[in-house]
VMD Tcl script that draws the C-alpha trace (Angstrom):
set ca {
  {-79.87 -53.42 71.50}
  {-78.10 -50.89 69.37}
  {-80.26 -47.70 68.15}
  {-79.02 -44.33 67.69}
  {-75.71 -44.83 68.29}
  {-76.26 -45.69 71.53}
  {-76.23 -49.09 73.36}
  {-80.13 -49.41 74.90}
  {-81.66 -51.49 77.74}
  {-85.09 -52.16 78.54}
  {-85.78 -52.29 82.45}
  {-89.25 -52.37 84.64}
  {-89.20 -49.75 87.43}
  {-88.33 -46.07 87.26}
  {-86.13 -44.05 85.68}
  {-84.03 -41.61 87.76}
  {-86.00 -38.34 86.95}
  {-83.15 -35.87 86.03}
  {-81.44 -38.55 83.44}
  {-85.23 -38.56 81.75}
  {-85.06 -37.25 77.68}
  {-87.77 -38.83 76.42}
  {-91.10 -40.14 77.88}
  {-94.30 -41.89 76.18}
  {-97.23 -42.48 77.28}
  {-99.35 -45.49 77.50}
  {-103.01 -43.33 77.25}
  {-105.95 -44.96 79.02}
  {-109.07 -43.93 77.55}
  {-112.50 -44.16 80.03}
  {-113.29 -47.42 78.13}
  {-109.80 -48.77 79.08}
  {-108.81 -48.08 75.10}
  {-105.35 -47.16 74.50}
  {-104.27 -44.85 72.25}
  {-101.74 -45.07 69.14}
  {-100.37 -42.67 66.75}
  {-99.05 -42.95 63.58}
  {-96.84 -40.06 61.96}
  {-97.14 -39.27 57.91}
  {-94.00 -40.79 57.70}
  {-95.75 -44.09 58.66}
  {-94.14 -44.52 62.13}
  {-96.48 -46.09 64.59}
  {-96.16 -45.01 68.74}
  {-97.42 -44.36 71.22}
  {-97.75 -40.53 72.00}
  {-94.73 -38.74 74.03}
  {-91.05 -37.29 72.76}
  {-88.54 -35.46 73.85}
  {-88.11 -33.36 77.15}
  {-87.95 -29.71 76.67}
  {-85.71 -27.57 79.72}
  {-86.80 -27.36 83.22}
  {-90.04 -29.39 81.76}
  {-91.48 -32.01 84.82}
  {-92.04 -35.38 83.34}
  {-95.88 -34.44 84.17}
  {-95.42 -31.55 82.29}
  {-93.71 -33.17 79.52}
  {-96.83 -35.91 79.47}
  {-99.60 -33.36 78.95}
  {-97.68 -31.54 76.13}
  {-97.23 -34.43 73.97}
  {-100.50 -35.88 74.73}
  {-102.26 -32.74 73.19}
  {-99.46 -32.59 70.11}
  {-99.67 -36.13 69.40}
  {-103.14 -37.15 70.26}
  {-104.97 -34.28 70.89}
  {-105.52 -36.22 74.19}
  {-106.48 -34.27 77.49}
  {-104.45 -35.92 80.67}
  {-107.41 -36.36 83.40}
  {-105.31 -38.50 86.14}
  {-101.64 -38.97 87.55}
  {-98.43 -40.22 85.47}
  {-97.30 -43.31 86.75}
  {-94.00 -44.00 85.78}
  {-93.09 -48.32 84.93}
  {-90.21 -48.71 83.18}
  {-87.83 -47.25 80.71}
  {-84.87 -47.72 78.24}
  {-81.28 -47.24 79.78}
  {-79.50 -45.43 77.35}
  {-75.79 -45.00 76.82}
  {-74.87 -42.65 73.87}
  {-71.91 -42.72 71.98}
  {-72.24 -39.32 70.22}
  {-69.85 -36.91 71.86}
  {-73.09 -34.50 72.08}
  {-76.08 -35.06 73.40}
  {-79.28 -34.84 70.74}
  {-80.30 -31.56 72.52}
  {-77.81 -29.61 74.82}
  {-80.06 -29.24 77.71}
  {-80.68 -33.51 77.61}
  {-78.66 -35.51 80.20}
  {-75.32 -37.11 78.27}
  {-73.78 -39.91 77.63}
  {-75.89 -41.57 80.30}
  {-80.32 -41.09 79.61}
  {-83.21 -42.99 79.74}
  {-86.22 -43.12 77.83}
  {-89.20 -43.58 80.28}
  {-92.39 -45.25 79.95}
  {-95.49 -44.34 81.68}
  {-99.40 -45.03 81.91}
  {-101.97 -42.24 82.09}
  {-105.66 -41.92 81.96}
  {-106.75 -39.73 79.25}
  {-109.96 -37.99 77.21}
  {-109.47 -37.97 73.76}
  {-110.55 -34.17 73.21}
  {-109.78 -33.33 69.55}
  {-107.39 -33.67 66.48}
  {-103.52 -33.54 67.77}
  {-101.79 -30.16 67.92}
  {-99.22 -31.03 65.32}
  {-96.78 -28.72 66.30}
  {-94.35 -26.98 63.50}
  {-91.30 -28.32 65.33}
  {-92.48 -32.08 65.25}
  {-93.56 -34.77 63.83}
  {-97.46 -34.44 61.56}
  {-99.93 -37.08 62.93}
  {-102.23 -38.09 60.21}
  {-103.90 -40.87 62.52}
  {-105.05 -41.38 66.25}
  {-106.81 -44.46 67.10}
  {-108.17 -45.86 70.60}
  {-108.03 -49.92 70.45}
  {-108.33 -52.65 73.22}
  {-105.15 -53.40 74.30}
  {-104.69 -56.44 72.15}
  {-105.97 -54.42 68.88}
  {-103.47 -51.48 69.74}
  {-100.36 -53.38 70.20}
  {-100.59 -55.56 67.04}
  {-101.44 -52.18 65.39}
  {-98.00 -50.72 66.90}
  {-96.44 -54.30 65.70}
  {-97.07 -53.35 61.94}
  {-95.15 -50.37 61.72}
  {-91.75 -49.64 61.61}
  {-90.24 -50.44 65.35}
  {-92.25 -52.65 67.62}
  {-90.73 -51.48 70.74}
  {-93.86 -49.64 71.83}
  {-96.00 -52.68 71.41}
  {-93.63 -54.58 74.10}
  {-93.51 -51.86 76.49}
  {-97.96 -51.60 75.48}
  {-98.36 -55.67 76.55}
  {-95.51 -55.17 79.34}
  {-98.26 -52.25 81.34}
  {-100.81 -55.02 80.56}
  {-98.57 -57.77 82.17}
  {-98.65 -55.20 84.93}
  {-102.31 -54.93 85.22}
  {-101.57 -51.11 84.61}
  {-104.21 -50.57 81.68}
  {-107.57 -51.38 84.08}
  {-105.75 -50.33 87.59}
  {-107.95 -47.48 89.30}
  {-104.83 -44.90 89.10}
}
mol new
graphics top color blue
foreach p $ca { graphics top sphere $p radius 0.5 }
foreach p [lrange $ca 0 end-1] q [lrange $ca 1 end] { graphics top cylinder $p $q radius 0.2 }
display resetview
């Protein structure tokens, strides 16, 4: 697939940690709900972004789960797949981000939804968090713009990642 200027391809497993520039989270509520976000721009996702410097991938997880989702990270990141990405910029979106060569990871999490997200000055404005079955929350992620989270949503499913005891 082409995206960004960049050629992209999706692979189960785990990224190598220091080529990671972007991570999102597939957020297990207590009721095995995940949840989605969508943007006032309309964009539907699930919650993550982009890695800020010297920021773990755990790290990275918890911030965007509070901006995003206002969602509280109560358990470990497990990491199960993740875009290859080759760029064909000549920079790289950020200067601290790996270049030409990233990957965009993909990871489960248990989570409490605690409050409204963060909404950060410096990112996107959530106007919507919802927690949906699994089934509910990826069609919801098919009706928006890109339905690339819904995939990698029913691929953790496929996985048995969404009820696993992690």
């Amino acid at each position: 697939m082409d995206y960004a200027d960049a050629r992209i391809a999706y692979s189960s497993g785990l990224a190598p940690d220091d080529l990671v520039a972007r991570l999102h989270v597939v957020a297990v509520t207590e009721q095995h709900e995940v949840v989605v976000c969508r943007s006032a721009e309309g964009w539907r996702f699930l919650p993550g972004g982009t890695r800020e410097p010297g920021e773990s991938l755990r790290e990275l997880a918890r911030r965007q789960l509070l901006e995003e989702a206002g969602a509280v990270l109560v358990g470990p990141v497990i990491q199960f797949s993740a875009h290859r990405v080759t760029s064909e910029r000549e920079h790289p979106y950020r200067p601290h981000l790996p270049h030409p060569l990233a990957y965009w990871a993909y990871a489960v999490g248990r989570v409490r939804v605690a409050g409204p997200p963060a909404n950060p000055p410096d990112g996107e404005t959530v106007v919507e968090v919802l927690t949906l079955p699994a089934p509910q929350a990826a069609a919801y992620l098919d009706a928006g713009e890109d339905p690339i989270h819904a995939d990698v949503l029913r691929h953790a499913d496929e996985l048995g990642l969404l009820r696993g005891s992690f």
